[in-house]
C-alpha positions in Angstrom: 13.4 -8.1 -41.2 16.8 -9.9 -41.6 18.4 -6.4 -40.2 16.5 -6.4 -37.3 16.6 -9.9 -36.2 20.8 -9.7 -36.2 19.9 -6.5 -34.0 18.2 -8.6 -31.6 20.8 -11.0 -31.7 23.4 -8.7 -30.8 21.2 -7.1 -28.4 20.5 -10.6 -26.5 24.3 -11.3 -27.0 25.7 -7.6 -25.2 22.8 -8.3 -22.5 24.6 -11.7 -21.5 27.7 -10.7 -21.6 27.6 -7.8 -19.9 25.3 -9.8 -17.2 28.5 -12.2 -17.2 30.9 -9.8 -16.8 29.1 -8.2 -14.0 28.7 -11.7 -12.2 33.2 -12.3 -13.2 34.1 -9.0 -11.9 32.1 -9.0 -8.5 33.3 -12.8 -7.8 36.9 -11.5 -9.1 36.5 -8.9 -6.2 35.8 -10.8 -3.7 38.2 -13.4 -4.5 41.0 -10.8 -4.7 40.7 -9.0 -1.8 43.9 -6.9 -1.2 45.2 -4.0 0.8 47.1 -3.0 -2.7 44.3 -2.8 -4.4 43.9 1.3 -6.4 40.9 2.2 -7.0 40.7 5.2 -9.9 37.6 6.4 -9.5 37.7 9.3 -11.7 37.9 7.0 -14.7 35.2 4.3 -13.2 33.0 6.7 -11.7 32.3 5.1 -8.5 32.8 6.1 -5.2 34.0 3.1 -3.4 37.5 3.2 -1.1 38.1 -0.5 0.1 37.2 -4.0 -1.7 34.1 -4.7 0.0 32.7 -1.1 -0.8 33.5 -2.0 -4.4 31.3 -5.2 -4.2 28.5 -3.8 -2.8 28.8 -1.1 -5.3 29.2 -3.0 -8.2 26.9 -5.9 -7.4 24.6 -2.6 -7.0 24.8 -1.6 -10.7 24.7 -4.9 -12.1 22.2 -6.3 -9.9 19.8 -3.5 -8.9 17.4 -4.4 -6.3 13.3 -4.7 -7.1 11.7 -1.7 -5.4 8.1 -0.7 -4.6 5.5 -3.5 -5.5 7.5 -4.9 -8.3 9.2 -7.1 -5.4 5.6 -8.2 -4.3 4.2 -9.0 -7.6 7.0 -11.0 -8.6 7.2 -12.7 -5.4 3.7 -14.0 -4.6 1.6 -15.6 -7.4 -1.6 -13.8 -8.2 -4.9 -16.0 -7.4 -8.4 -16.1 -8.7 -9.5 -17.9 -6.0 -9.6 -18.4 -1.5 -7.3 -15.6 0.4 -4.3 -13.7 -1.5 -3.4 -11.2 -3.7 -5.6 -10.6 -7.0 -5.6 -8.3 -10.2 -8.8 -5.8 -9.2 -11.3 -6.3 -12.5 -12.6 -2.5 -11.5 -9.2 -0.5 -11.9 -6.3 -1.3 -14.1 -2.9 -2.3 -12.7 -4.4 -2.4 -9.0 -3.6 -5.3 -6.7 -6.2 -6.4 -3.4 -5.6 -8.9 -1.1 -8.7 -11.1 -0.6 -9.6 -13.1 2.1 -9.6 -13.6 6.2 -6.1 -14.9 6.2 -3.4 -13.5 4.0 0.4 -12.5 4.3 -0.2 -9.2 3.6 1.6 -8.2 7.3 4.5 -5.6 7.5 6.1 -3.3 9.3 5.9 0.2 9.4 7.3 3.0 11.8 7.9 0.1 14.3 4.4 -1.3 14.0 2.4 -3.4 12.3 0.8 -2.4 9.4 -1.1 -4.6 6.6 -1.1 -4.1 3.0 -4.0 -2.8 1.2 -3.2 -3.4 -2.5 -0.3 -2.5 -4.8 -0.8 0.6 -7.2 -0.8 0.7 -11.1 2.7 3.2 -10.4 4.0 0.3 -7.8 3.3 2.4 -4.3 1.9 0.3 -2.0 -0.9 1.0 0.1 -1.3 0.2 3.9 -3.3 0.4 6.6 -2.2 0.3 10.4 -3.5 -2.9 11.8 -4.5 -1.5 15.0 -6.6 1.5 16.0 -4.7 5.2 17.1 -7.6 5.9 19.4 -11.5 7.0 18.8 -11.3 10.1 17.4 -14.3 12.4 15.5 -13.8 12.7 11.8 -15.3 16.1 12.1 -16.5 18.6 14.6 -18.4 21.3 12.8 -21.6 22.5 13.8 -24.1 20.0 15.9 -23.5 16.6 13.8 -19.9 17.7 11.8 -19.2 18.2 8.3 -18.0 14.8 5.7 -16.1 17.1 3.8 -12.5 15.8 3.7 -11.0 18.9 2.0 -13.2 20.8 4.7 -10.3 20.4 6.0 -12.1 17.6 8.3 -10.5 17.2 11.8 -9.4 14.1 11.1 -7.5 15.3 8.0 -6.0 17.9 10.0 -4.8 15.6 12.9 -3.6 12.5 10.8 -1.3 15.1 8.1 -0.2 17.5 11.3 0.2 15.6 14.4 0.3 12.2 13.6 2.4 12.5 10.2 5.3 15.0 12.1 5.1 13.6 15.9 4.0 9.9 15.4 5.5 8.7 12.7 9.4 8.6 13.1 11.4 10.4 10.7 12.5 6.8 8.3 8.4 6.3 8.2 8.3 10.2 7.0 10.6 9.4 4.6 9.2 6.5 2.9 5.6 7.4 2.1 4.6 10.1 -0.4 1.5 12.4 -1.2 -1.0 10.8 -3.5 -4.7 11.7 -4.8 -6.8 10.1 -2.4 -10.8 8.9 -4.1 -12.8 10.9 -1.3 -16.0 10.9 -3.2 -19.7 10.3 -1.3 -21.1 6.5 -1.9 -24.7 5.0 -2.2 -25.4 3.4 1.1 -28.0 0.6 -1.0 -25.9 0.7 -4.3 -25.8 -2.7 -5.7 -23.1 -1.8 -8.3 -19.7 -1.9 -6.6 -18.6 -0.5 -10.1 -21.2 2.5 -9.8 -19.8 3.0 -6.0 -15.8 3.2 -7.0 -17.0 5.8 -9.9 -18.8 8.3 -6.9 -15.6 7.9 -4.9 -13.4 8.8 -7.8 -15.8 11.5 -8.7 -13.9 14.0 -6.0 -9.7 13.7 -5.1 -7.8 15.1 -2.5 -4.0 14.8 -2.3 -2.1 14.3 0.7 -0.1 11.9 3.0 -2.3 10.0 5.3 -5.8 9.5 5.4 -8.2 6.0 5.4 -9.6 3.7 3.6 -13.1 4.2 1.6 -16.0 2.1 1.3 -15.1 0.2 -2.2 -11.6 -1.1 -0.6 -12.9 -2.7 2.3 -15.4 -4.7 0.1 -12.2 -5.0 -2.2 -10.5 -7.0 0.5 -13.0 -9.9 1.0 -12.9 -12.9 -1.0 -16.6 -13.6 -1.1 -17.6 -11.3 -3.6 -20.9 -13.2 -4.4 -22.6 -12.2 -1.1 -20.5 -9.7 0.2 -19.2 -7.7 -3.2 -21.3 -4.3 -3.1 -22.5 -1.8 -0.9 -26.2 -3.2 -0.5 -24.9 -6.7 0.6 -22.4 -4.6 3.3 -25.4 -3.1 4.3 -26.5 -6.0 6.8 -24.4 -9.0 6.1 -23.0 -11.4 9.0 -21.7 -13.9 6.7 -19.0 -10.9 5.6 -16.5 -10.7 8.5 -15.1 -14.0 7.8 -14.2 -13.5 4.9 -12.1 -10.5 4.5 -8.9 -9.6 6.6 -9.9 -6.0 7.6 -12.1 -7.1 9.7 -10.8 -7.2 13.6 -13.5 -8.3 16.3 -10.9 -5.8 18.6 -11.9 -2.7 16.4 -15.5 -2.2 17.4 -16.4 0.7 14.8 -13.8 2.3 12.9 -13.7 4.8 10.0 -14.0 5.0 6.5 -13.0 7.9 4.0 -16.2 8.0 2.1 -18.9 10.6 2.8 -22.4 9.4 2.6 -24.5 9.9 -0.2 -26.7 12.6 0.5 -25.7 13.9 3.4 -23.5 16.7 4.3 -22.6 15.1 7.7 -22.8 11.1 7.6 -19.6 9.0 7.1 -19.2 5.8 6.8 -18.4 3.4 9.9 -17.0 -0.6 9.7 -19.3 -1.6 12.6 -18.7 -4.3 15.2 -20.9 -7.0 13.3 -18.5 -6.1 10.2 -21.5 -4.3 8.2 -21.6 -0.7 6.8 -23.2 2.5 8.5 -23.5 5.9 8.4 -22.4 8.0 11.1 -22.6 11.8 12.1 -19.0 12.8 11.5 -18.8 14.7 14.7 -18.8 10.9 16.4 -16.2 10.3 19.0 -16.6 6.4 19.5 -15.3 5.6 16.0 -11.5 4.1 15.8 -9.2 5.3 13.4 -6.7 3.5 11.3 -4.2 5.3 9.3 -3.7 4.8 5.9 -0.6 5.4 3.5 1.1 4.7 0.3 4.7 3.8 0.5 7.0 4.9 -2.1 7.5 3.0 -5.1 11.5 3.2 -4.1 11.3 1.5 -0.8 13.3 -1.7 -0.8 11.6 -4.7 1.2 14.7 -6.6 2.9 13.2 -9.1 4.3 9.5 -11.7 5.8 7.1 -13.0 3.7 4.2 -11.0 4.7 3.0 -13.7 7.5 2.3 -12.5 10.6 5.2 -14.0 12.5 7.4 -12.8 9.6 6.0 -9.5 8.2 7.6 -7.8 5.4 10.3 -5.3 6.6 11.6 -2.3 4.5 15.1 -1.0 4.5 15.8 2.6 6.2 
C-alpha cells in the first residue's frame, strides 16, 4: 500500500511537471521568436520549420484538443429537467436533447443541421434542420416495400446521390458508417422501452439515413404525456414540447417500419402526431441524418441558433 501510494505521488508529480514544462516551453517560444532559431527535428521528432509552426505544434502535443462529443459533454451541463441535453435512462452512454428550445444548432456542409444526441463512442448524431424535398421512401409494387436493407429508394438516394453530389467533400469526410436500429415499432405500444428493443431488433450499417420513431419521442421533454408511442399516437399537447418538431415540415419521415406491415412507415405529421404511411408516398419530406466522427474538432458557437456550433475542415 505504502509502494503504491509513493507511485501515485510520483505519477501526480511527472503529470505536473511535464504539464509545466509544456506551458514554459510554448511561452519560451513565443517569447523568443528568432530568425536563428535551428530546429533539429530528427532528434525532436517534429515537423515544424519556423517559430510559430513550433507553437502550434507543441501547444498541439501538450494541449490536445477535445474531439467528438467529449467537447459537448464537458461544455454544457447535463439537466434532469425543462429543455437541454440529458443522460437517456433507456441506453447507456447516450445523450438527447429535450425540449422546444435548445442549443443543439450546428453547421454542417454549409447548412444548418441540429444535434440529435451524442453516442456512447462520442459520434454525434444530427439531423438536417430543413427538409431536401418530398421524396417516397420506397416504390415497389402498388403501396412500396418498408424494408430499409431492401435496399429502399430512399436508402439508395440518400447513400448515392445525396452522400457523393450533395454533401461537399469536408461533410464527406467528417461523418462515418454506423449500424443504424431500423427495426418495425408498435404503433399503440405504451412501453417506449419495448419500442427501442423492436427497433434494435434489425441493423443496417451505412452513412445517411433518418431518424426512427423512439428518438423523436427521445427529443421532447414532456415525457409524462408525450413519452411512448401510444401517447404519439394522437397528442396535440406534444409539438411544444420537443425541438424536432417544425410547423414548416408538414409530414416528414421516419426510419421505422410499421409493425405488421410490409409497406407502412412511419410519418411526423403536421399536428406533430405519429402515422403510418404506404412507403411508396411522395408528399413525405425528408431530413437527412448522420453521425459525425468522434475526431471532428468543434471550433467554435454555443449551439444557439444565432451562433451554431461549427467544426473545423
Amino acid at each position: 500500500m505504502k509502494k503504491t501510494k509513493e507511485f501515485v505521488k510520483k505519477y501526480m508529480i511527472g503529470l505536473t511537471l511535464s504539464f509545466l514544462i509544456c506551458l514554459i516551453t510554448v511561452s519560451a517560444i513565443t517569447y523568443f521568436d528568432s530568425k536563428n532559431v535551428t530546429y533539429d527535428n530528427e532528434i525532436t521528432g517534429m515537423t515544424s520549420t519556423n517559430v510559430q509552426e513550433a507553437v502550434n505544434e507543441l501547444y498541439s502535443v501538450c494541449f490536445p484538443p477535445k474531439t467528438g462529443g467529449d467537447i459537448i459533454l464537458e461544455d454544457i451541463p447535463v439537466v434532469d429537467s425543462g429543455d437541454g441535453l440529458y443522460k437517456d435512462t433507456y441506453e447507456e452512454g447516450r445523450y438527447f436533447y429535450k425540449g422546444k428550445n435548445v442549443n443543439n444548432y450546428i453547421t454542417f456542409n454549409n447548412e444548418t443541421w441540429r444535434i440529435v444526441s451524442i453516442e456512447p463512442d462520442k459520434t454525434i448524431k444530427i439531423m438536417k434542420d430543413a427538409s431536401i424535398g418530398n421524396i417516397a421512401w420506397d416504390s415497389l409494387g402498388s403501396y412500396g416495400n418498408n424494408d430499409w436493407t431492401r435496399p429502399a429508394d430512399l436508402n439508395t438516394y440518400l447513400n448515392g446521390n445525396y452522400l457523393t453530389e450533395t454533401l461537399n467533400s469536408t461533410a464527406q469526410s467528417q461523418i462515418i458508417s454506423k449500424d443504424w436500429s431500423i427495426g418495425s415499432v408498435t404503433y399503440n405500444d405504451t412501453s417506449l422501452s419495448n419500442s427501442i428493443n423492436d427497433e434494435n431488433s434489425k441493423k443496417w450499417n451505412g452513412k445517411v439515413a433518418l431518424i426512427t420513431a423512439s428518438e423523436y419521442i427521445r427529443s421532447n421533454s414532456n415525457q409524462s404525456s408525450c413519452g411512448n408511442m401510444n401517447q404519439l399516437w394522437n397528442s396535440a399537447t406534444c409539438p411544444n414540447t420537443t425541438w424536432m418538431y417544425n410547423s414548416s415540415i408538414t409530414y416528414w419521415w421516419t426510419l421505422s417500419p410499421f409493425a405488421g406491415s410490409s409497406y407502412s412507415v412511419f410519418v411526423v405529421y403536421l399536428d406533430g402526431s405519429f402515422r403510418g404511411n404506404y412507403a411508396y408516398a411522395t408528399n413525405n419530406a425528408v431530413r437527412p441524418t448522420v453521425y459525425l466522427s468522434s475526431d471532428v474538432k468543434i471550433t467554435g458557437g454555443d449551439g444557439s441558433q444565432n451562433n451554431p456550433y461549427t467544426l473545423s475542415e
